[in-house]
Biopython code that builds the backbone (N, CA, C, O; Angstrom):
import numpy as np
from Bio.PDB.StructureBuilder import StructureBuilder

atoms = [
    (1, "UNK", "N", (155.308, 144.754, 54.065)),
    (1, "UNK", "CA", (155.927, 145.032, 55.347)),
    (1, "UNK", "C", (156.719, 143.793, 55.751)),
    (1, "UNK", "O", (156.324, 142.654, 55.503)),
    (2, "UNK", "N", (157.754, 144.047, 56.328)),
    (2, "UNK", "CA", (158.656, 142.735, 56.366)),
    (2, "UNK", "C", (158.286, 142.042, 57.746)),
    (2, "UNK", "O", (157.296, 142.473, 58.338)),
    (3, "UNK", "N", (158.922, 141.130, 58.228)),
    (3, "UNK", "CA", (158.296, 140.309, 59.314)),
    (3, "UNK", "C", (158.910, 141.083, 60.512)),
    (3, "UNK", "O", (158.177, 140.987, 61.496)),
    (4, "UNK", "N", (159.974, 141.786, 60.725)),
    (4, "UNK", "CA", (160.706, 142.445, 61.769)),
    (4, "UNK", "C", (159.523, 143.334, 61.773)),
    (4, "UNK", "O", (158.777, 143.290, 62.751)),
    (5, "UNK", "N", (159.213, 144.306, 60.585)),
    (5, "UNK", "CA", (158.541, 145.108, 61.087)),
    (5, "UNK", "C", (157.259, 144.908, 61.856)),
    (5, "UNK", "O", (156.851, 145.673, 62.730)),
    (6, "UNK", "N", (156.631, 143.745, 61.423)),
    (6, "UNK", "CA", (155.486, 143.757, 61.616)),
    (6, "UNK", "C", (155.177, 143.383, 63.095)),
    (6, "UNK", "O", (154.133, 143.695, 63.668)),
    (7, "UNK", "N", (156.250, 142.648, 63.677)),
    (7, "UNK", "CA", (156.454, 142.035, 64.863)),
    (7, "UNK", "C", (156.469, 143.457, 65.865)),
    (7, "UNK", "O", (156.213, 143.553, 67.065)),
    (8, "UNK", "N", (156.854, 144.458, 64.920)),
    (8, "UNK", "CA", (157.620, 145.715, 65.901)),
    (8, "UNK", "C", (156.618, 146.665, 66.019)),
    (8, "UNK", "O", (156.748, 147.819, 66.427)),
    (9, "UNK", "N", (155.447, 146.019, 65.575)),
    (9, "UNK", "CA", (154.508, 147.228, 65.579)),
    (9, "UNK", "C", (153.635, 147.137, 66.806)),
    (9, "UNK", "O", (153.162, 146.032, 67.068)),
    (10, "UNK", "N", (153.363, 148.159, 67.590)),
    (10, "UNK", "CA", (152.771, 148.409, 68.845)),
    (10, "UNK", "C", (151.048, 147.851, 68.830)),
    (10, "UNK", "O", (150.265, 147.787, 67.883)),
    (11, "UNK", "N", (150.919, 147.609, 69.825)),
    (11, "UNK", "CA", (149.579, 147.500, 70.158)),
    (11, "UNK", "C", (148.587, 148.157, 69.531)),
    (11, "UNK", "O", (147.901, 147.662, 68.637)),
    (12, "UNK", "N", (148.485, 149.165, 69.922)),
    (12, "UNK", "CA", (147.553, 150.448, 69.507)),
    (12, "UNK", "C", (147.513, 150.519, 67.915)),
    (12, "UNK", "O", (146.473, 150.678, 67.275)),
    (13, "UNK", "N", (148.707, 150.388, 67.393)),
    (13, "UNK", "CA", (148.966, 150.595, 65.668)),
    (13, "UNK", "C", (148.247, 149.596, 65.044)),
    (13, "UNK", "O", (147.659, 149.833, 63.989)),
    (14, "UNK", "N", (148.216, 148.242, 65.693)),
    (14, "UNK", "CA", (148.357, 146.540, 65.217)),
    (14, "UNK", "C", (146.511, 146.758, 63.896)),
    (14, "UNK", "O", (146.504, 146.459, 62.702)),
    (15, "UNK", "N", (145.231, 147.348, 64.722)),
    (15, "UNK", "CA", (144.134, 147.667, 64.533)),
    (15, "UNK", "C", (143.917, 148.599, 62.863)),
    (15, "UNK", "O", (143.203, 148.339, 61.895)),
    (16, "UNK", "N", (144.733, 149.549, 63.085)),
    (16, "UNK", "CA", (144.588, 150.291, 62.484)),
    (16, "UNK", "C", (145.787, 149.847, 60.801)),
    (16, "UNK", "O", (145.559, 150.021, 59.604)),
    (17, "UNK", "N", (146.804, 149.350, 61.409)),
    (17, "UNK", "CA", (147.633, 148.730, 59.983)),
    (17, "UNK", "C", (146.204, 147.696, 59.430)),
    (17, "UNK", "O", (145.736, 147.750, 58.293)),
    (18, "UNK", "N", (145.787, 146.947, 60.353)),
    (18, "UNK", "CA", (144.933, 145.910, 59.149)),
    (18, "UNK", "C", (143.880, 146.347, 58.723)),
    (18, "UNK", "O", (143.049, 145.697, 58.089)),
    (19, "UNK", "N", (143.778, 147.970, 59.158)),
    (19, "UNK", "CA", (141.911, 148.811, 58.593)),
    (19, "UNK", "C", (142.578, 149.456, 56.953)),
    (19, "UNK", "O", (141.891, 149.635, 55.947)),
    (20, "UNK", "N", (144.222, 149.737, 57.096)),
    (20, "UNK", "CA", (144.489, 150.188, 55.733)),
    (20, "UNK", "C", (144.855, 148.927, 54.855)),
    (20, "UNK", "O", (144.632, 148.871, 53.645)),
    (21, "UNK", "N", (145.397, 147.996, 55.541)),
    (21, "UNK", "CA", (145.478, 146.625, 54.870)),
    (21, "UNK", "C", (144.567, 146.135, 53.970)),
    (21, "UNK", "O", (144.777, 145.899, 52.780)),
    (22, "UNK", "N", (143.180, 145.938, 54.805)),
    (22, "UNK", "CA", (142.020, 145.612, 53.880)),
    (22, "UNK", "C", (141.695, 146.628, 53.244)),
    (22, "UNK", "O", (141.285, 146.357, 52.116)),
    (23, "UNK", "N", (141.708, 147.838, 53.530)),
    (23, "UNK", "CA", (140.939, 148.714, 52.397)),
    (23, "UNK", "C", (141.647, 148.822, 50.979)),
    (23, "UNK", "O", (141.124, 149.253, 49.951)),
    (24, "UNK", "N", (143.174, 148.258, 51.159)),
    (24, "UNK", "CA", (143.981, 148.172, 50.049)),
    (24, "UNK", "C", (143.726, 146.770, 49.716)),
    (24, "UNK", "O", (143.021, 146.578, 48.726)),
    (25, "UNK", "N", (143.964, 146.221, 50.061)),
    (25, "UNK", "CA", (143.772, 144.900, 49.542)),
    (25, "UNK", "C", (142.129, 144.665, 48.600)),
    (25, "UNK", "O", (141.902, 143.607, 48.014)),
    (26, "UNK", "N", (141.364, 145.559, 48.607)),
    (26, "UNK", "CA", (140.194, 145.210, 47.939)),
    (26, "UNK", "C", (140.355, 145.971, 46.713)),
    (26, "UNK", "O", (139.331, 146.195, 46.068)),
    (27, "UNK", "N", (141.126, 146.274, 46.413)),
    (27, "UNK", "CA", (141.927, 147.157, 45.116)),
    (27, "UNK", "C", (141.324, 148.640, 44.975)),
    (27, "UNK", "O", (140.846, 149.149, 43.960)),
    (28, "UNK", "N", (141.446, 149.120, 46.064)),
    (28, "UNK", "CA", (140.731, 150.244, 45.772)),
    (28, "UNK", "C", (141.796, 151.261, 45.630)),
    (28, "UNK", "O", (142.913, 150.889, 45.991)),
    (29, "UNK", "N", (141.687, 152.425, 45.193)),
    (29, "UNK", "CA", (142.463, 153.584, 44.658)),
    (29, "UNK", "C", (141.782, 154.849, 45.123)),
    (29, "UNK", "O", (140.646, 154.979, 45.580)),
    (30, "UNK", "N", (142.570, 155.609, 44.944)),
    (30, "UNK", "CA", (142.678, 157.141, 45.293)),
    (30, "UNK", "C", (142.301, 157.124, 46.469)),
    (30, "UNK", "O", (142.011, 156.063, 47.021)),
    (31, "UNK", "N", (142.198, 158.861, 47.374)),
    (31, "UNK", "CA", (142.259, 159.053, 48.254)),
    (31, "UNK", "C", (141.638, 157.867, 49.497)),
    (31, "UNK", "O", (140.696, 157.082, 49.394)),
    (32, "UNK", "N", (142.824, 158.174, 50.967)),
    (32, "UNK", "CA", (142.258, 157.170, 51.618)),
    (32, "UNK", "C", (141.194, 157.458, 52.740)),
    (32, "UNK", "O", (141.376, 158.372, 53.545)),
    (33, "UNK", "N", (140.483, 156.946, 52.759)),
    (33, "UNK", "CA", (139.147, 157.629, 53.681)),
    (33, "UNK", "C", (139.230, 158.109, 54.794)),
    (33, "UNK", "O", (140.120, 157.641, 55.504)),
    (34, "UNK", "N", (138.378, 159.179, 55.355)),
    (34, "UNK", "CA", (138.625, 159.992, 56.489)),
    (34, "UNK", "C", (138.706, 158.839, 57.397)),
    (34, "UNK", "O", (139.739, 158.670, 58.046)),
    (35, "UNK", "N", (137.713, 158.028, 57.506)),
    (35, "UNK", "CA", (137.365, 156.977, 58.889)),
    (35, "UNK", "C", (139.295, 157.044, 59.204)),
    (35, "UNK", "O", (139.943, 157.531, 60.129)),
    (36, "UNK", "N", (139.817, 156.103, 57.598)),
    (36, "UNK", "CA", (141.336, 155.839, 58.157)),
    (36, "UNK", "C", (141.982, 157.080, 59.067)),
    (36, "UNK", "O", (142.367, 157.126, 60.235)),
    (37, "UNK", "N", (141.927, 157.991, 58.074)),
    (37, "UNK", "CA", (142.589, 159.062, 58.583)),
    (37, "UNK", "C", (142.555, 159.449, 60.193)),
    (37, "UNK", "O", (143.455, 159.670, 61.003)),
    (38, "UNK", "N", (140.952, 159.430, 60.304)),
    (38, "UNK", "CA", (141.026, 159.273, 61.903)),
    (38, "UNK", "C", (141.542, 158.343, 62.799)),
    (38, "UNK", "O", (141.819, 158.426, 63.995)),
    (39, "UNK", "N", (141.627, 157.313, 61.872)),
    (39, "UNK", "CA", (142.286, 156.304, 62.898)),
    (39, "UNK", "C", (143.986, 156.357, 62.984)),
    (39, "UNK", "O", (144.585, 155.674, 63.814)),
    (40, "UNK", "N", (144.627, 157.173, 62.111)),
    (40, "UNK", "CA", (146.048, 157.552, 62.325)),
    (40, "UNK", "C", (146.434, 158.754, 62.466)),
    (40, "UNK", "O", (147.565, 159.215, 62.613)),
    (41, "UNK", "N", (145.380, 159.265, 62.412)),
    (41, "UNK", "CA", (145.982, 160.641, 62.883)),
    (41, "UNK", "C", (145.314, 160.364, 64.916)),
    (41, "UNK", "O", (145.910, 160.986, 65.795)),
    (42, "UNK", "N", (144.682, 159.862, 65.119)),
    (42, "UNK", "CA", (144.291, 159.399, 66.341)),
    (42, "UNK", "C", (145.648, 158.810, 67.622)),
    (42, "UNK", "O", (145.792, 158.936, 68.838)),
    (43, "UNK", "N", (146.568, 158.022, 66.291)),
    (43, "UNK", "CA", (147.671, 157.238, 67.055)),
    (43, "UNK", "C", (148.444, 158.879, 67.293)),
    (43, "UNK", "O", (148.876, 158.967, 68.443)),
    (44, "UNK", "N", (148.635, 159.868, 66.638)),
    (44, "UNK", "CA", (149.958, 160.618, 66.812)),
    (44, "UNK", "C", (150.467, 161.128, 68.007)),
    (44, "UNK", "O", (151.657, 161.440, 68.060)),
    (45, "UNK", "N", (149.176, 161.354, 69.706)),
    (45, "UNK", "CA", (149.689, 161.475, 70.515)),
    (45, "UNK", "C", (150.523, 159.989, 71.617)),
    (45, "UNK", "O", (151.014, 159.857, 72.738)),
    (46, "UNK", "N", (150.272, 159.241, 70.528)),
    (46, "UNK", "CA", (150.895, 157.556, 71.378)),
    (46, "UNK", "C", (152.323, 156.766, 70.706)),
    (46, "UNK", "O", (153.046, 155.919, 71.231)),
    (47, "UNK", "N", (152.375, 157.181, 69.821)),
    (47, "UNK", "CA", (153.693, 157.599, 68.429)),
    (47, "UNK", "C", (154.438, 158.226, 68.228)),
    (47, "UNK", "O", (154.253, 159.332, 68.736)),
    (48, "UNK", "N", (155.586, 158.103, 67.519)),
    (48, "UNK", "CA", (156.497, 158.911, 67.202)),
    (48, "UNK", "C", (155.464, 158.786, 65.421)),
    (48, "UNK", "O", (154.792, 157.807, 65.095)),
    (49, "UNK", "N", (155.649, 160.051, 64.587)),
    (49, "UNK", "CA", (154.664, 159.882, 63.384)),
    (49, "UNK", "C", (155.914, 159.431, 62.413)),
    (49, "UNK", "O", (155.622, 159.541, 61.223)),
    (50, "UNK", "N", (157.143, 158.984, 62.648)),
    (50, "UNK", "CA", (157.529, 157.948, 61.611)),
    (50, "UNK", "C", (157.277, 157.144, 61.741)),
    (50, "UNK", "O", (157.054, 156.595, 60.662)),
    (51, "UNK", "N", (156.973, 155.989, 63.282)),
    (51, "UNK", "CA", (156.118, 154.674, 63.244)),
    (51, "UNK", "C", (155.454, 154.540, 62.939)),
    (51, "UNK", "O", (155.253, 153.435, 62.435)),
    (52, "UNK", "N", (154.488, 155.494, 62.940)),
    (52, "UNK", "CA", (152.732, 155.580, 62.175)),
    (52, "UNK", "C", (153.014, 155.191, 60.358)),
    (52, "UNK", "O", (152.424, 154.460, 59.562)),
    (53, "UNK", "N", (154.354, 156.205, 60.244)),
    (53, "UNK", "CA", (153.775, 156.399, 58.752)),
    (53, "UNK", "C", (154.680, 155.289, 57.834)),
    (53, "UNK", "O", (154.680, 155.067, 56.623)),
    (54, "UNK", "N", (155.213, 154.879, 58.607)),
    (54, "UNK", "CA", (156.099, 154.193, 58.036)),
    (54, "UNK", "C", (155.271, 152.258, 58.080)),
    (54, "UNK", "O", (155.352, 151.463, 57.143)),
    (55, "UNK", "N", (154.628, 152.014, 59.307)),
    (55, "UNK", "CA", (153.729, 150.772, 59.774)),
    (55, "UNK", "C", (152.602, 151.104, 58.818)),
    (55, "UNK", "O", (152.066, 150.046, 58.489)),
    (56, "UNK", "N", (151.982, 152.221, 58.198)),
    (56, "UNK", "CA", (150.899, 152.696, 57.470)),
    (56, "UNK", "C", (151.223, 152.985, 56.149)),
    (56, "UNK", "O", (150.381, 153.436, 55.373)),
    (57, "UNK", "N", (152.401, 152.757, 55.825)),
    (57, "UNK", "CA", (152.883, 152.938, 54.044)),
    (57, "UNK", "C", (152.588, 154.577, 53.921)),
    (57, "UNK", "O", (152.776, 155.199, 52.875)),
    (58, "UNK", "N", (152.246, 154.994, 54.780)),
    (58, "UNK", "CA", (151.906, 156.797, 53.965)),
    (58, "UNK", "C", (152.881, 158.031, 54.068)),
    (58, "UNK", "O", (153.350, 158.139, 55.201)),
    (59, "UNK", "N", (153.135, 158.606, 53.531)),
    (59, "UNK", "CA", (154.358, 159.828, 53.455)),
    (59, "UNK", "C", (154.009, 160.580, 54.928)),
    (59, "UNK", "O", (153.046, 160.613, 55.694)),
    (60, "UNK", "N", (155.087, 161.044, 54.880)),
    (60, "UNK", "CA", (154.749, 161.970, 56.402)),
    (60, "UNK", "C", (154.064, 162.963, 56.148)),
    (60, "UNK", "O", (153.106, 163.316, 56.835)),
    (61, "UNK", "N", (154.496, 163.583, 55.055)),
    (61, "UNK", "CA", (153.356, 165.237, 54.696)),
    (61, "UNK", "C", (152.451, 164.482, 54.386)),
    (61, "UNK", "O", (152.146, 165.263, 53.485)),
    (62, "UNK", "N", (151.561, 163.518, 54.254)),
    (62, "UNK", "CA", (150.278, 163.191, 54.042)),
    (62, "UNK", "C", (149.723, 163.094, 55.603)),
    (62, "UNK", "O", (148.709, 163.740, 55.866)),
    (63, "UNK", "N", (150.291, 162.389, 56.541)),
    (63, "UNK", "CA", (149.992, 162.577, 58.026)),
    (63, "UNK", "C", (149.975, 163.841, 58.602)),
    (63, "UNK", "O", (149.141, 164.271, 59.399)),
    (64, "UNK", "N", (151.332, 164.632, 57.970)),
    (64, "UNK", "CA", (151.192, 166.260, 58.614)),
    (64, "UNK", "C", (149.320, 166.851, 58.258)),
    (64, "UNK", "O", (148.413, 167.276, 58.974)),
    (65, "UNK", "N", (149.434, 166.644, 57.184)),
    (65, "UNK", "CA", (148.028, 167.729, 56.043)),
    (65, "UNK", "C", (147.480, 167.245, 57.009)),
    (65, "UNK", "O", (147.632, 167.993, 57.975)),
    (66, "UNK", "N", (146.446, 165.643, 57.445)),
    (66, "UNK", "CA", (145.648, 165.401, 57.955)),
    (66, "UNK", "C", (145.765, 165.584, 59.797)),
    (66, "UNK", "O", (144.849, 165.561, 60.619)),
    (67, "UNK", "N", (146.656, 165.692, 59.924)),
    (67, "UNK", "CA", (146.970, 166.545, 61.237)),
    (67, "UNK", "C", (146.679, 167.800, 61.703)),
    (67, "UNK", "O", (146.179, 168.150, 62.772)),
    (68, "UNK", "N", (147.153, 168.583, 60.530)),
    (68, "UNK", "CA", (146.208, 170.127, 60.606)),
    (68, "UNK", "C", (144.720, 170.553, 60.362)),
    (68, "UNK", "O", (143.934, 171.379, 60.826)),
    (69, "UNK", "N", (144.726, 169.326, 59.153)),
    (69, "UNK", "CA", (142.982, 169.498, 59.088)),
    (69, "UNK", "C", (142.299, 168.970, 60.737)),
    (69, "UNK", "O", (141.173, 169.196, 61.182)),
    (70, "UNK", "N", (142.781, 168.650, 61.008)),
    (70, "UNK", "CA", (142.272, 168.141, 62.665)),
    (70, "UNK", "C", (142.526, 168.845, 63.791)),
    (70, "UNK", "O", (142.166, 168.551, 64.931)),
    (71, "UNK", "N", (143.232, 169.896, 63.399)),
    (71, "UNK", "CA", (143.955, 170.780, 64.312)),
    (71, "UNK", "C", (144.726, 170.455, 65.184)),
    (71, "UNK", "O", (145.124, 171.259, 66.027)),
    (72, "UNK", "N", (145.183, 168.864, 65.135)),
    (72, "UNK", "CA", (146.356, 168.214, 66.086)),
    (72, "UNK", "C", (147.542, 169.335, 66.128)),
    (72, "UNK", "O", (147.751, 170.309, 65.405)),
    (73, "UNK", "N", (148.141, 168.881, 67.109)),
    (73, "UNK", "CA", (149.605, 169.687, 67.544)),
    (73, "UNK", "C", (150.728, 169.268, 66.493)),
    (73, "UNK", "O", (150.874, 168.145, 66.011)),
    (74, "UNK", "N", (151.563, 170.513, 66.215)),
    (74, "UNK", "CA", (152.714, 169.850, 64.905)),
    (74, "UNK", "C", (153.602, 169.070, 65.130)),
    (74, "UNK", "O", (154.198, 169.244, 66.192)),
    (75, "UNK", "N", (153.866, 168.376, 64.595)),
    (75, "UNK", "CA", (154.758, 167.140, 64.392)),
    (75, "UNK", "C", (156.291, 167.613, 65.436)),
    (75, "UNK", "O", (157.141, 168.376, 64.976)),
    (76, "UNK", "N", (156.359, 167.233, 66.315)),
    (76, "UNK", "CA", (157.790, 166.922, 67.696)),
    (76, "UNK", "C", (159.151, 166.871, 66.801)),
    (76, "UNK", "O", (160.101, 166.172, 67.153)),
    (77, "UNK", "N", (159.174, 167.561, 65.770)),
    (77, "UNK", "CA", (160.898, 167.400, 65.113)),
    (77, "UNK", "C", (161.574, 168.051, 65.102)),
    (77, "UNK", "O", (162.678, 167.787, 64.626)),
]
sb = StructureBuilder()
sb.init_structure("model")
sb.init_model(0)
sb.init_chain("A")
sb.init_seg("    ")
for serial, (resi, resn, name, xyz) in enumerate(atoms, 1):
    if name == "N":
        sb.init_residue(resn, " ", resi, " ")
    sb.init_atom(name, np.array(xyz, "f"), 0.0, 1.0, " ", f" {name:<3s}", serial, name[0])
structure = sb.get_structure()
C-alpha cells in the first residue's frame, strides 16, 4: 500500500487494515477468516466498498459474496 494511501485511510478502516496485515504477514494462505470478514464487511455501512476493498487488497465480488452471506444490503452502484 503506498504512503498516500495509507495516510488516506479512515479511522474506522485504520484497525481492521492491520487485522489483515498481520494475518498476512504470518504467511498464511487460503481463505481469509470469518473474524476478518466480519470486520469488513462490518465497515460497509461507514464506506464506500471500493475504500474497503481496495485499503483491504480484496476484490469487490469477494466483499459482495461475504455481504450476502450476512445478508447486508447490496452494494450502492
Amino acid at each position: 500500500m503506498s504512503d498516500v494511501t495509507q495516510r488516506a485511510i479512515p479511522d474506522l478502516l485504520t484497525p481492521v487494515v492491520e487485522a489483515f496485515n498481520q494475518w498476512r504477514g504470518h504467511g498464511r494462505r487460503g481463505r481469509i477468516p470469518n473474524d476478518l470478514w466480519d470486520q469488513a464487511t462490518a465497515l460497509v455501512d461507514h464506506y464506500p466498498r471500493t475504500v474497503i476493498t481496495e485499503a483491504l487488497c480484496v476484490s469487490v465480488d469477494a466483499l459482495e459474496q461475504q455481504c450476502i452471506k450476512r445478508n447486508l444490503p447490496a452494494s450502492k452502484t
